[in-house]
C-alpha positions as CSV (number, residue, x, y, z in Angstrom):
1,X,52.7,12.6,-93.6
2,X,52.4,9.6,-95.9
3,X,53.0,6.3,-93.7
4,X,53.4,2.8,-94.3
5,X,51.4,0.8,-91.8
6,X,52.0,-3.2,-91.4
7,X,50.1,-5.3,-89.1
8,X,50.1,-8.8,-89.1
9,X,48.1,-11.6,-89.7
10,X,47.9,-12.6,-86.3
11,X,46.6,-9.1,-85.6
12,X,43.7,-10.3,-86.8
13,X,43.5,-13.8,-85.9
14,X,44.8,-14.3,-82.3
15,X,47.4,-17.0,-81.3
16,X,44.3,-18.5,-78.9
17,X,41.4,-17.6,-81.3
18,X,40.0,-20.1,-84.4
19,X,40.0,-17.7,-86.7
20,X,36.1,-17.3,-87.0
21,X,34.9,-14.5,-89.1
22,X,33.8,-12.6,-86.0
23,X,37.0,-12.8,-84.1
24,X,38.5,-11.6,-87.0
25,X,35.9,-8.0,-87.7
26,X,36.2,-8.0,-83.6
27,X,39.9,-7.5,-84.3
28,X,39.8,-5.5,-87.6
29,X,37.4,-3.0,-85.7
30,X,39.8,-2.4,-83.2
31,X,42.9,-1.2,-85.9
32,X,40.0,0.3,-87.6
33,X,39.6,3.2,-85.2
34,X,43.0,4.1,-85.1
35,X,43.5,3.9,-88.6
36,X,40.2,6.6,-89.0
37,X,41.8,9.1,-86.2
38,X,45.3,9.4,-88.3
39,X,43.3,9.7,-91.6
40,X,41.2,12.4,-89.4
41,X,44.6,14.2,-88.7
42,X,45.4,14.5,-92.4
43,X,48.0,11.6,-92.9
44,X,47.6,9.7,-96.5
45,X,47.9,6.0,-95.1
46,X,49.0,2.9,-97.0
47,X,47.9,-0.2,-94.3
48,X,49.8,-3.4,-95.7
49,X,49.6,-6.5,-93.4
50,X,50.4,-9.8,-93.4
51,X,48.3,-13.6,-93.9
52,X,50.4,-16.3,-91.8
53,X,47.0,-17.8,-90.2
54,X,44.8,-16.9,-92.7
55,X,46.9,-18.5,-95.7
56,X,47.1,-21.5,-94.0
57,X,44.1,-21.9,-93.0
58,X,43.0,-21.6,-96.7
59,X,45.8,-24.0,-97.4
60,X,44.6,-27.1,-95.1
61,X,41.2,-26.0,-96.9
62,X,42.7,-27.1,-100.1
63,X,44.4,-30.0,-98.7
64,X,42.0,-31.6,-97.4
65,X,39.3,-31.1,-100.0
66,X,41.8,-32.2,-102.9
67,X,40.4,-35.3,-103.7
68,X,37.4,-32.9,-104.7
69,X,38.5,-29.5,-105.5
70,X,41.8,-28.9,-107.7
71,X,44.4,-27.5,-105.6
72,X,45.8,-23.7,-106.0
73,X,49.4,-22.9,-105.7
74,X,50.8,-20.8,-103.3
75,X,50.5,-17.6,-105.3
76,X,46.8,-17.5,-105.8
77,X,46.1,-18.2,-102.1
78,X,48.1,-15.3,-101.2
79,X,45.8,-12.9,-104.2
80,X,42.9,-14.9,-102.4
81,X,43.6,-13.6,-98.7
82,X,44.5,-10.2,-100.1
83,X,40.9,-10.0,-101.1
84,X,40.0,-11.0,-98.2
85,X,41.7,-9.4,-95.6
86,X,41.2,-6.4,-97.8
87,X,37.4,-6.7,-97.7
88,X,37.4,-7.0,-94.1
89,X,39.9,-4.1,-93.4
90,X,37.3,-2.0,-96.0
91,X,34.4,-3.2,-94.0
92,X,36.0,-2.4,-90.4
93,X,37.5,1.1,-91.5
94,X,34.3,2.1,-93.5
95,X,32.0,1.2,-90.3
96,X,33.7,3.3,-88.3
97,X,33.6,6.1,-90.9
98,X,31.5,6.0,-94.2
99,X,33.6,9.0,-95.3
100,X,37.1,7.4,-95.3
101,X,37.5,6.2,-98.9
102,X,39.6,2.7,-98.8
103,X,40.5,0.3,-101.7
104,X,42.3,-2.7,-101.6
105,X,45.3,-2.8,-104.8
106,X,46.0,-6.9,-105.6
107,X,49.7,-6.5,-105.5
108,X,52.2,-8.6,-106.9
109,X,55.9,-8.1,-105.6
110,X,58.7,-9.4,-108.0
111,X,61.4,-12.1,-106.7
112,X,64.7,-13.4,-107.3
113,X,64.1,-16.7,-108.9
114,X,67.2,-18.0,-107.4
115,X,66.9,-16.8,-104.2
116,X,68.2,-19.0,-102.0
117,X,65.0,-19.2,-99.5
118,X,63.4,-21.9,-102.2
119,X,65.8,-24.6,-101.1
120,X,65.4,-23.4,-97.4
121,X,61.9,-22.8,-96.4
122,X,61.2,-20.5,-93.2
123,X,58.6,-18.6,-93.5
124,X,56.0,-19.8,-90.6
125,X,51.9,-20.2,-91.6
126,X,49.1,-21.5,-90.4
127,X,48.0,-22.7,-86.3
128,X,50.7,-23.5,-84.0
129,X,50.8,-27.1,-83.0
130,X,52.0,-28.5,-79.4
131,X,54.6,-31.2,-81.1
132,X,56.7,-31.7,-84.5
133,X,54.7,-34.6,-85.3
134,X,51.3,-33.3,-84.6
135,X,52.2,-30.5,-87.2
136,X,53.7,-32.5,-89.8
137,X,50.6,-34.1,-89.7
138,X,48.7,-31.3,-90.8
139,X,50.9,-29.7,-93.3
140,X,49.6,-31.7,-95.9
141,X,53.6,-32.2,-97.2
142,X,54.9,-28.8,-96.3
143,X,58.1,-28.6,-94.1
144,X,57.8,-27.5,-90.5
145,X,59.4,-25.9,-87.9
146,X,59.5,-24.2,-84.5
147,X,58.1,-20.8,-84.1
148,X,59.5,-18.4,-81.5
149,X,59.2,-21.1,-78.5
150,X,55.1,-20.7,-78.9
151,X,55.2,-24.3,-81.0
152,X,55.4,-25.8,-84.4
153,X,54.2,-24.6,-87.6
154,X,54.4,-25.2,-91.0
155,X,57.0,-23.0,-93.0
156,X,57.1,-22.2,-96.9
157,X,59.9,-20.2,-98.9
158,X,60.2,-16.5,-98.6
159,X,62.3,-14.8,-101.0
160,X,63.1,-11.1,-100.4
161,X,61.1,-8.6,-102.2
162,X,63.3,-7.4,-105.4
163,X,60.3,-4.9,-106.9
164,X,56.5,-3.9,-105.9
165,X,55.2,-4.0,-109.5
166,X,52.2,-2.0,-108.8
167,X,53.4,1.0,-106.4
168,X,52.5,3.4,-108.7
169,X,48.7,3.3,-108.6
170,X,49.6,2.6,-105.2
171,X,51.2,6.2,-104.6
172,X,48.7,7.9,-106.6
173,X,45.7,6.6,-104.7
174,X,47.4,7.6,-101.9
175,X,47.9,10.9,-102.7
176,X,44.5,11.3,-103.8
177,X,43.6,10.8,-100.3
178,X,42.3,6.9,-100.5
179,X,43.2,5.0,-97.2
180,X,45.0,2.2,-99.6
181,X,45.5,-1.5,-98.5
182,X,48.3,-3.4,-100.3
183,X,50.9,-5.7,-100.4
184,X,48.7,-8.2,-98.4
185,X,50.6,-11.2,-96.9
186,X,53.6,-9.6,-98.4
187,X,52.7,-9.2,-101.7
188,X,52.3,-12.1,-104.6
189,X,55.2,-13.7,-105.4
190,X,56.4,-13.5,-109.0
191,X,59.3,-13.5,-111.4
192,X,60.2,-12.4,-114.5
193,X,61.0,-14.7,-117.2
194,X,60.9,-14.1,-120.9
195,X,59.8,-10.5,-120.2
196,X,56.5,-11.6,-118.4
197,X,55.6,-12.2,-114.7
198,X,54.6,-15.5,-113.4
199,X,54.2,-16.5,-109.8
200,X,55.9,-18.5,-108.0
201,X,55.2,-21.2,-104.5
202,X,56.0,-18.8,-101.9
203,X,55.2,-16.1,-99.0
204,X,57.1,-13.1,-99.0
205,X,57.3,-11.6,-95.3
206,X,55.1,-8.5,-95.2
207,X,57.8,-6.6,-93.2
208,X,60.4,-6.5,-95.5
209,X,58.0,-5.9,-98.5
210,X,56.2,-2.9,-96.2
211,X,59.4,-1.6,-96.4
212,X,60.5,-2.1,-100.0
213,X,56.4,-0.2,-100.4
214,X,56.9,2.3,-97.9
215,X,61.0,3.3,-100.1
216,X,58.5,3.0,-103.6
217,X,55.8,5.5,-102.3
218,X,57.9,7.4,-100.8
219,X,56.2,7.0,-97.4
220,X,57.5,9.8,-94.3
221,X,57.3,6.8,-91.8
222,X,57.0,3.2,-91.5
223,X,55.1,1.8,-88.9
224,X,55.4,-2.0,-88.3
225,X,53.0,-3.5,-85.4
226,X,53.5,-6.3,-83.0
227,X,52.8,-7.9,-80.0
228,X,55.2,-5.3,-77.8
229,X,55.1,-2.1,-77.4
230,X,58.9,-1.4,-77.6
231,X,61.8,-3.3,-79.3
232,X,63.8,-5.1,-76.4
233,X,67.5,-5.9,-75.5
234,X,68.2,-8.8,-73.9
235,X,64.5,-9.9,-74.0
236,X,63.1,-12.1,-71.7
237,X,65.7,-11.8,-68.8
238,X,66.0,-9.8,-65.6
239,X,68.3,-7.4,-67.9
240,X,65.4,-6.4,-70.2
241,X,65.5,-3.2,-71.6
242,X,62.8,-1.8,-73.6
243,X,64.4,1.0,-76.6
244,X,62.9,3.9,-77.3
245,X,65.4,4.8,-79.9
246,X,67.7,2.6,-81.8
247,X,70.3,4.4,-84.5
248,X,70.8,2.2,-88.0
249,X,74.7,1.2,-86.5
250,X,73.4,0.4,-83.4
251,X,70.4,-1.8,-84.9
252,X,72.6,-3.4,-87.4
253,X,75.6,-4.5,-85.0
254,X,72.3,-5.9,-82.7
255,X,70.9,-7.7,-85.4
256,X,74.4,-9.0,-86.6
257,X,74.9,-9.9,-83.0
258,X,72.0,-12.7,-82.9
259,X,70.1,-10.1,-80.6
260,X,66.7,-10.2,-82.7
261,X,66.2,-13.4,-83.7
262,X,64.7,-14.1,-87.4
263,X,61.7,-15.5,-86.3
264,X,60.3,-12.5,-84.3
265,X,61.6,-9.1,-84.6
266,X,64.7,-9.6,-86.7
267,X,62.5,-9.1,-89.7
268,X,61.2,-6.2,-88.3
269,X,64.5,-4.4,-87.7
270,X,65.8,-5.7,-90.8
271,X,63.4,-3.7,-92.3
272,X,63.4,-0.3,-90.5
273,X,67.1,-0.3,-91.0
274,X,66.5,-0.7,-95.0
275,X,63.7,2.0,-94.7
276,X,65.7,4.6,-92.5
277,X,68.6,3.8,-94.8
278,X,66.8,4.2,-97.7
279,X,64.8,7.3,-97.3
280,X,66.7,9.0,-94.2
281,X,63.0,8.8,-92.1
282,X,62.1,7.2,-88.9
283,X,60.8,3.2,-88.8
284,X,58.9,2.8,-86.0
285,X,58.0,-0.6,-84.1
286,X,55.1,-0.6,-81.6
287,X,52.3,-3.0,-80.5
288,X,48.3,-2.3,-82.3
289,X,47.0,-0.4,-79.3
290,X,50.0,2.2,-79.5
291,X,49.9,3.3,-82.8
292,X,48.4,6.9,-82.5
293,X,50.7,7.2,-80.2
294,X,53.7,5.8,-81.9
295,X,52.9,8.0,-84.9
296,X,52.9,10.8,-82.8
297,X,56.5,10.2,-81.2
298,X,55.7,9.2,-77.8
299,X,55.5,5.4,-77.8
300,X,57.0,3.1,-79.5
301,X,60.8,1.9,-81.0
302,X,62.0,4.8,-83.5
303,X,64.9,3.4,-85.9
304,X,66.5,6.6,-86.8
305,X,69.5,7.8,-88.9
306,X,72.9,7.9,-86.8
307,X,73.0,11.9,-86.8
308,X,69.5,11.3,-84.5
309,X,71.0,9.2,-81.9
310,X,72.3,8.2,-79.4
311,X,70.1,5.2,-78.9
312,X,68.3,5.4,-75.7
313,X,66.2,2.5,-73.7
314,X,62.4,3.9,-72.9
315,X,63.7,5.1,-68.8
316,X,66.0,7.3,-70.1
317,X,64.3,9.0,-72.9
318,X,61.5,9.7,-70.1
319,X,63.7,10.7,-67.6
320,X,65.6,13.0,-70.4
321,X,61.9,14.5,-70.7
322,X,61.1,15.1,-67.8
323,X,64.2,17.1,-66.7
């Protein structure tokens, strides 16, 4: 199969980590491995993933050095940490098997100029912070806001991915059997103006590009990671219920219904749903140390077409096994 993989920045950077180069090979090395066994099993693998921490980190960087250094916009330091998240996922994948060939594709994704995410930034980067003012006083003048209940952050725009300009080297790497890393951080954000592509002060949100990719290349399977294992209903509460299969109506009434909220897996099932719409194959959502497994059908949320349902919670999909 050719699958789309997307892991996120803070797969590689912990919430409780500083971001030191070593924490960050100590985590590459352990997506590494299971990147190497699917190549091993003959898939072609595109690994996309995204850049919250690293981008600003590399941000305050240039804040605070500006009275020395020229500052970037935000559309370099997103080609900046797709070099360098590329390199390290080159490194970790190449350590644990020479033989795997990788490259990294810089990869701009085209935007709607007017998309309304420019007046209303949301897209969360950098370190969490205990308090509003606390982060405000380290954006260095970007907006902030409240991430998922784990604290404050600060938040730029992200326009939704209209075009991945460079799929098609992507797809033919791939199919030449090169374990291919792209759309870092969600891709570089440009528009078109005057028939050329300029970028723009933004961070596109690796899911939803991973899935725009995956529809481009035309990937078998999309595979977005996370901190779970399964997609949940009623999440948090004594009426948890961890999915192993949600259908695209199902999925989209739950997202319509507020149940995945848009800054944790909302984007996520906002994006299988395009994928499995799109290409009429399975989306799968799953935490880092379940991806084998995922891949191979056994853990995991699948996002399937209706005429796969009914949508079933993890108990009853064993239990359905079992008998």
């Amino acid at each position: 199969m050719r699958i789309v993989i997307a892991i996120g920045g803070n797969a590689i950077i912990a919430e409780d980590e500083r971001g030191t180069w070593a924490e960050q090979q100590a985590n590459a090395a352990a997506v590494a491995r299971d990147l190497v066994e699917l190549k091993r099993a003959g898939h072609e693998l595109v690994l996309t993933h995204g850049n919250g921490p690293q981008v600003g980190a590399l941000y305050t960087q240039h804040t605070r050095s500006a009275s020395d250094v020229p500052q970037l916009p935000f559309d370099a330091l997103v080609a900046m940490t797709q070099g360098q998240l590329g390199y390290l996922m080159q490194t970790a994948i190449e350590d644990v098997d020479p033989e795997v060939a990788t490259a990294t594709v810089l990869t701009r994704v085209r935007v709607d100029a007017h998309d309304p995410s420019f007046s209303r930034p949301s897209k969360p980067i950098g370190r969490f912070y205990d308090d509003e003012q606390s982060a405000r006083d380290a954006a260095g003048g970007l907006a902030v806001a409240p991430d998922g209940g784990r604290g404050w952050r600060a938040v730029v725009a992200s326009p939704g991915p209209r075009e991945i300009v460079e799929f098609e080297q992507i797809r033919a790497l791939a199919r030449q059997g090169v374990l291919v890393i792209a759309a870092g951080g969600g891709g570089i954000p440009v528009v078109r103006s005057h028939g050329c592509l300029g970028g723009v002060e933004a961070v596109i949100d690796k899911d939803r590009s991973s899935a725009a990719l995956a529809l481009a290349v035309g990937a078998d399977m999309l595979v977005m990671l996370t901190g779970v294992e399964r997609v949940a209903l009623d999440f948090g509460t004594r009426w948890q219920r961890d999915m192993a299969k949600l259908t695209v109506s199902d999925a989209q009434q739950l997202l319509a219904a507020g149940e995945f909220p848009a800054g944790s897996m909302g984007p996520k099932v906002e994006s299988a749903i395009r994928f499995v719409t799109g290409a009429g194959s399975a989306a799968v959502v799953t935490c880092a140390e379940r991806l084998v497994a995922a891949v191979d059908g056994v853990a995991g949320t699948r996002v399937v077409a209706d005429a796969e349902g009914p949508s079933a919670t993890a108990w009853a999909s064993a239990a359905a096994e079992a008998a």
